[in-house]
C-alpha positions as protocol buffer text, in pm:
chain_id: "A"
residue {
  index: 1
  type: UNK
  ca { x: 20613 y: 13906 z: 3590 }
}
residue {
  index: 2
  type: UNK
  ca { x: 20875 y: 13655 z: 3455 }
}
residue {
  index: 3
  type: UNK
  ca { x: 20791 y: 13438 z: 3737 }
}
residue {
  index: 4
  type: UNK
  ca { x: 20436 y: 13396 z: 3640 }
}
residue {
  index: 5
  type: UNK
  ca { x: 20445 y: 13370 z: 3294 }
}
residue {
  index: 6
  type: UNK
  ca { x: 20637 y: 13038 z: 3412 }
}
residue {
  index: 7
  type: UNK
  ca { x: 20414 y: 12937 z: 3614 }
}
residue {
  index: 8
  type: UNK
  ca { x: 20141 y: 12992 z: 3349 }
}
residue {
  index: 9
  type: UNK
  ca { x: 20284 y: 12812 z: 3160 }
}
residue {
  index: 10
  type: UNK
  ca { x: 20207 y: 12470 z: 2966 }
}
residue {
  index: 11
  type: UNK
  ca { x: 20360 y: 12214 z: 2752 }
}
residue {
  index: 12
  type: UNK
  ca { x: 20261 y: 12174 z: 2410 }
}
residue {
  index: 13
  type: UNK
  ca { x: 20329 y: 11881 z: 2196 }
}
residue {
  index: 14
  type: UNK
  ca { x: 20453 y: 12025 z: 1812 }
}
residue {
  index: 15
  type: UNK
  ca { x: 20556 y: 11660 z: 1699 }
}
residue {
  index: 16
  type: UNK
  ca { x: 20507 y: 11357 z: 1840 }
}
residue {
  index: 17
  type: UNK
  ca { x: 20810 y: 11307 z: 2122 }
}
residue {
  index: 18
  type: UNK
  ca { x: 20888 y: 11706 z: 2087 }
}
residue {
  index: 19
  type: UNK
  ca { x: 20710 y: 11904 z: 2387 }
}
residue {
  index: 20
  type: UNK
  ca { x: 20802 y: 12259 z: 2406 }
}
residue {
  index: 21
  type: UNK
  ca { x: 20710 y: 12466 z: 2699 }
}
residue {
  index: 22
  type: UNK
  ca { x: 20502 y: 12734 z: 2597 }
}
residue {
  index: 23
  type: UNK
  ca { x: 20373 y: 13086 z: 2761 }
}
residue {
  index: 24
  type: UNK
  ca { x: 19979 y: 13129 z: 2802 }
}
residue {
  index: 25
  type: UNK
  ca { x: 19745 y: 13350 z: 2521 }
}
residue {
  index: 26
  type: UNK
  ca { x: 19721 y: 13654 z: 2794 }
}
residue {
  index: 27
  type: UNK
  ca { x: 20138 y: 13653 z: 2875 }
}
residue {
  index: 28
  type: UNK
  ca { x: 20186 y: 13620 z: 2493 }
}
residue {
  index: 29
  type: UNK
  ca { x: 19929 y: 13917 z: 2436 }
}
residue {
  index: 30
  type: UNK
  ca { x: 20114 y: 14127 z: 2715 }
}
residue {
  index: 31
  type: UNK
  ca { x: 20475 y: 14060 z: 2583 }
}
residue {
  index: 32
  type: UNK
  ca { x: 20372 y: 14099 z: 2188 }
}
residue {
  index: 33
  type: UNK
  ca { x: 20127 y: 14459 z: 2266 }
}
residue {
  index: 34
  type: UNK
  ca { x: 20419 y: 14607 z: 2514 }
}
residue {
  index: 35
  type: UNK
  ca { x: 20677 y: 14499 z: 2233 }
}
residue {
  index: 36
  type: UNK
  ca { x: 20496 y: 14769 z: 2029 }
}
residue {
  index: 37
  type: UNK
  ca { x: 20603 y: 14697 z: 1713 }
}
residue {
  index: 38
  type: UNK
  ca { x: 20387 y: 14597 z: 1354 }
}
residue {
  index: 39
  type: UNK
  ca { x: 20468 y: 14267 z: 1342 }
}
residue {
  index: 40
  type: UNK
  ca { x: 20371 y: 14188 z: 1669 }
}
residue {
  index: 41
  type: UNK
  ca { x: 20014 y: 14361 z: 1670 }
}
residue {
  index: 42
  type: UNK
  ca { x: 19963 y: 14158 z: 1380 }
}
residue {
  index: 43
  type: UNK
  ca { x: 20004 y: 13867 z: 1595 }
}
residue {
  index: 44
  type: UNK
  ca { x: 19797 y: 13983 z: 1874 }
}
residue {
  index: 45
  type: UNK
  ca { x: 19525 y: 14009 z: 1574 }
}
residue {
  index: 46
  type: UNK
  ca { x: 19569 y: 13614 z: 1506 }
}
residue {
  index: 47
  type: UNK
  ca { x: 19558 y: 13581 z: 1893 }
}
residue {
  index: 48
  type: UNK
  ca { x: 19269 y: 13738 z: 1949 }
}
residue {
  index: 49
  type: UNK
  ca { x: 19063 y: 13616 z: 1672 }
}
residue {
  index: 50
  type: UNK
  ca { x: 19149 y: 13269 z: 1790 }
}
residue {
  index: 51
  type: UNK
  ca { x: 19101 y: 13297 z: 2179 }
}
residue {
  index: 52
  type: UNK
  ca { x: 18897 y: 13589 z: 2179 }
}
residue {
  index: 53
  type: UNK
  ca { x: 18618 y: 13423 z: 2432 }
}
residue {
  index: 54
  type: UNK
  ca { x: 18861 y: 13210 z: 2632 }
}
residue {
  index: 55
  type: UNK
  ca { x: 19109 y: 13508 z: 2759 }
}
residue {
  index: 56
  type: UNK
  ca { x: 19156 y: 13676 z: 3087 }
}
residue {
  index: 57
  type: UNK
  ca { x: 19121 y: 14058 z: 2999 }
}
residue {
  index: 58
  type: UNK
  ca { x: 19138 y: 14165 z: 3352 }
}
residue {
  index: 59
  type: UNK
  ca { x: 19488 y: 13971 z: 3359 }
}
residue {
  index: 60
  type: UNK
  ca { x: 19591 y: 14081 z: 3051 }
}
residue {
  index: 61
  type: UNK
  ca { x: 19525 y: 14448 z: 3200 }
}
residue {
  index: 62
  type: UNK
  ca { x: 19659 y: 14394 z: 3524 }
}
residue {
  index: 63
  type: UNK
  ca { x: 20034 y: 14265 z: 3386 }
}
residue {
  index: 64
  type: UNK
  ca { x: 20024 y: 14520 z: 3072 }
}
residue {
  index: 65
  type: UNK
  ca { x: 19901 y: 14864 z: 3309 }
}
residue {
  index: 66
  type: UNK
  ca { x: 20202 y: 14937 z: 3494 }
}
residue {
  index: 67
  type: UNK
  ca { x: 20459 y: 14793 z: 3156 }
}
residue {
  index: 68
  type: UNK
  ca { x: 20291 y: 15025 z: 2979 }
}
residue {
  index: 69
  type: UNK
  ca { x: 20343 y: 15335 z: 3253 }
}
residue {
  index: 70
  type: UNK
  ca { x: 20715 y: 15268 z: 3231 }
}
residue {
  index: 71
  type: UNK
  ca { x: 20717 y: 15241 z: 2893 }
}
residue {
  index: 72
  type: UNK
  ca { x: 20514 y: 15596 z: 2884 }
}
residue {
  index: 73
  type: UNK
  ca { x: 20346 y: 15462 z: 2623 }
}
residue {
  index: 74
  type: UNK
  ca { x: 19963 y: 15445 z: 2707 }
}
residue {
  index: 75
  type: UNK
  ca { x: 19850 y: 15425 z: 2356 }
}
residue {
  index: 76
  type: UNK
  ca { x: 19965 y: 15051 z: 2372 }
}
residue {
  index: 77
  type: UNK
  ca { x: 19663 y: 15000 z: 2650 }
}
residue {
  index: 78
  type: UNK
  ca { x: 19405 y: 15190 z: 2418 }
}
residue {
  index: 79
  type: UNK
  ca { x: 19572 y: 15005 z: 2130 }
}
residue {
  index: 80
  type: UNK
  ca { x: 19466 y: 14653 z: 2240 }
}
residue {
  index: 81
  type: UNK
  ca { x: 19146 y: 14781 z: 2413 }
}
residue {
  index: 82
  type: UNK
  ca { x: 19022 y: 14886 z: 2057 }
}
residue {
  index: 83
  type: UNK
  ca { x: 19123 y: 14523 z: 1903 }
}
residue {
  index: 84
  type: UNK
  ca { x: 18955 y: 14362 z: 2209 }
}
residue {
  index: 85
  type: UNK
  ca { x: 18622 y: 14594 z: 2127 }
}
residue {
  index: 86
  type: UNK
  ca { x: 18620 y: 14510 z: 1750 }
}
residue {
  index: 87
  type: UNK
  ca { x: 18610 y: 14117 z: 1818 }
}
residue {
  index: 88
  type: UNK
  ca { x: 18344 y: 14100 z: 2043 }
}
């Protein structure tokens, strides 16, 4: 997974002549909902309601389905499906 958040990845100008490298909405989604903690749901809130027609759901699916499985935790999956459903 490491390997393609990399390659998903895009610079992003924060200042002029500063360019930071960052990770795409989906791979920032996966990391922050299999983090599992408050703070970070709160950001996949912000996410969401900013990208919410422009992400890759089946993506964000495919990378966070099997994190999730290790994690045992499949309340993260139901989690985010129930944010996705209420922005719609």
């Amino acid at each position: 997974m490491i390997e393609q958040v990399i390659e998903r990845s895009s610079p992003f100008e924060f200042l002029p002549d500063v360019r930071l490298l960052t990770c795409s909405a989906e791979d920032l989604v996966v990391l922050k909902a299999f983090a599992d903690r408050s703070r970070d749901w709160a950001d996949v809130e912000g996410i969401l309601a900013r990208q919410r027609m422009t992400l890759d759901w089946g993506y964000i699916e495919e990378q966070l389905s099997p994190l999730a499985e290790v994690k045992e935790s499949p309340e993260i999956l139901q989690r985010l499906r129930q944010l996705h459903s209420t922005i719609r």
